[in-house]
C-alpha positions in Angstrom: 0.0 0.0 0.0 1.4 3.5 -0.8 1.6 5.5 2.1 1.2 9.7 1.8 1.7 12.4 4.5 -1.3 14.7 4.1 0.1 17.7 5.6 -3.0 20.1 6.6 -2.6 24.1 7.3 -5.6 25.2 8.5 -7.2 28.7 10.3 -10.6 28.1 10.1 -11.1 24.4 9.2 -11.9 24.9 5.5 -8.5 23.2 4.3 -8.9 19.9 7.1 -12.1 19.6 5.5 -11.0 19.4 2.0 -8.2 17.6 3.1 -10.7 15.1 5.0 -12.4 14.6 1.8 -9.3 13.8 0.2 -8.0 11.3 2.7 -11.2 9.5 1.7 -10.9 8.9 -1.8 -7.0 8.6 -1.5 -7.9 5.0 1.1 -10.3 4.3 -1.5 -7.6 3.7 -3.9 -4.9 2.0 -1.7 -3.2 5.1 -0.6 -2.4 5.5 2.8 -3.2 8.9 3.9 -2.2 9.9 7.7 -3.1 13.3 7.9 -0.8 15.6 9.9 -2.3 18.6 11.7 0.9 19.8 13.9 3.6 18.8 11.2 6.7 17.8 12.2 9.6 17.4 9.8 11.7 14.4 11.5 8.3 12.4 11.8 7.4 13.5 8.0 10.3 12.6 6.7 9.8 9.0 7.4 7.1 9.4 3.8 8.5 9.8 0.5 4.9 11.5 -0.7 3.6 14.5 0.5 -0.1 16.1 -0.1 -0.1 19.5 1.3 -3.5 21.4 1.9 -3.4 24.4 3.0 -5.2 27.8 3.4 -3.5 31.1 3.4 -4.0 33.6 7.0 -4.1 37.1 7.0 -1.9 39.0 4.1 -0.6 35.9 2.3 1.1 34.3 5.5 1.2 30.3 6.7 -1.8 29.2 8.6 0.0 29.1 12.5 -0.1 25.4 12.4 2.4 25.4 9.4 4.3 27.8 10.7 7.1 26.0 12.5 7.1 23.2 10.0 8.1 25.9 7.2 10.5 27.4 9.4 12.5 23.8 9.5 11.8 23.4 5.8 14.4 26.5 5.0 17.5 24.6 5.3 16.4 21.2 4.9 17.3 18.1 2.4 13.9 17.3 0.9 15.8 15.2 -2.3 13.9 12.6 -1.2 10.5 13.9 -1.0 8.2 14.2 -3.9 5.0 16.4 -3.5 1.7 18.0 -4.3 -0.1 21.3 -3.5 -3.3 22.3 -2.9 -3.7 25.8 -2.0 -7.0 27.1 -0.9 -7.6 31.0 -0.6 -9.6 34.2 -1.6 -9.1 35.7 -4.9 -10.4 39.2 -3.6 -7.0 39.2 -1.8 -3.7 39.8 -3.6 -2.0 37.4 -1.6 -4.5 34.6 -3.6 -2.8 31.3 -2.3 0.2 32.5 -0.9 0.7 30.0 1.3 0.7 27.3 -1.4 3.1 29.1 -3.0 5.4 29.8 0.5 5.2 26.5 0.7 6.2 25.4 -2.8 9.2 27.2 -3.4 10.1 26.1 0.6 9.9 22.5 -1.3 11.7 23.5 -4.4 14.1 25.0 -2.9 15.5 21.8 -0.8 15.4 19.9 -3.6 11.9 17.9 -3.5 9.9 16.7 -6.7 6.6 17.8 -7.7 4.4 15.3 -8.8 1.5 17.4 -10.5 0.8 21.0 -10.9 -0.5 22.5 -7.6 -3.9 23.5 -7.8 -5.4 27.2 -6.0 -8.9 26.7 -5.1 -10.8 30.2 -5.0 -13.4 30.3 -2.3 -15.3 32.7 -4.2 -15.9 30.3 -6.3 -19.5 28.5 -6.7 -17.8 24.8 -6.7 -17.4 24.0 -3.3 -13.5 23.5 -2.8 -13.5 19.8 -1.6 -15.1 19.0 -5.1 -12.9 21.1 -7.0 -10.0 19.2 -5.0 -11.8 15.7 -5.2 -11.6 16.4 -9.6 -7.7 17.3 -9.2 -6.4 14.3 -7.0 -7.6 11.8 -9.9 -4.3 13.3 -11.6 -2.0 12.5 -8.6 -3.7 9.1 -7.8 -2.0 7.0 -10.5 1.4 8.8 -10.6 1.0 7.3 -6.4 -0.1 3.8 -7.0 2.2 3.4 -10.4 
């Protein structure tokens, strides 16, 4: 069974519930998804795949939750992680998903793989997010279980 790290960043509870969602259909399919809500590198680390929900707080910052795992991502070896983003946010703010996209070049930047484009869900939207979310993770789910 392929295992995942579903790394959650979360304010308000809008990105654990995509992320919930998400966990669901990933078991469905053979993929292990633990879900992490206080992230911590050493314990991630132990997964070569990463799924990282997240929301984006106030002017384009990290929810707190992410906060000290991004702040250990800066100098770390991620080689040996491979990853996916799904950014959440408000496109009446200019900081649209800037946590996904903290959080992407934190991952390019130590040297981990990304295994599909990252998505930016736009609450404004009519689609609720989890389905919008639900349609993109058919794109990761073979590329997993391959």
């Amino acid at each position: 069974m392929t295992q995942l790290a579903l790394i959650v960043g979360t304010t308000m509870g809008g990105a654990e519930a995509v992320a919930d969602e998400l966990a669901e259909k990933l078991q469905a399919q053979d993929i292990e998804a633990e879900i992490h809500l206080s992230p911590d590198l050493d314990t991630l680390k132990q997964t070569q795949n990463w799924l990282i929900v997240t929301s984006t707080h106030g002017a384009g910052e990290l929810p707190d939750n992410l906060q000290p795992l991004a702040k250990t991502l800066e100098d770390a070896d991620l080689s040996s992680i491979r990853y996916a983003i799904c950014g959440i946010g408000d496109s009446s703010y200019d900081t649209f998903c800037g946590a996904a996209r903290t959080v992407k070049q934190l991952l390019q930047q130590g040297g981990a793989t990304e295994l599909v484009n990252k998505i930016e869900i736009d609450v404004q939207s009519l689609e609720l997010p989890e389905d919008k979310a639900l349609v993109w993770i058919d794109q990761l789910i073979p590329i997993l279980t391959s």
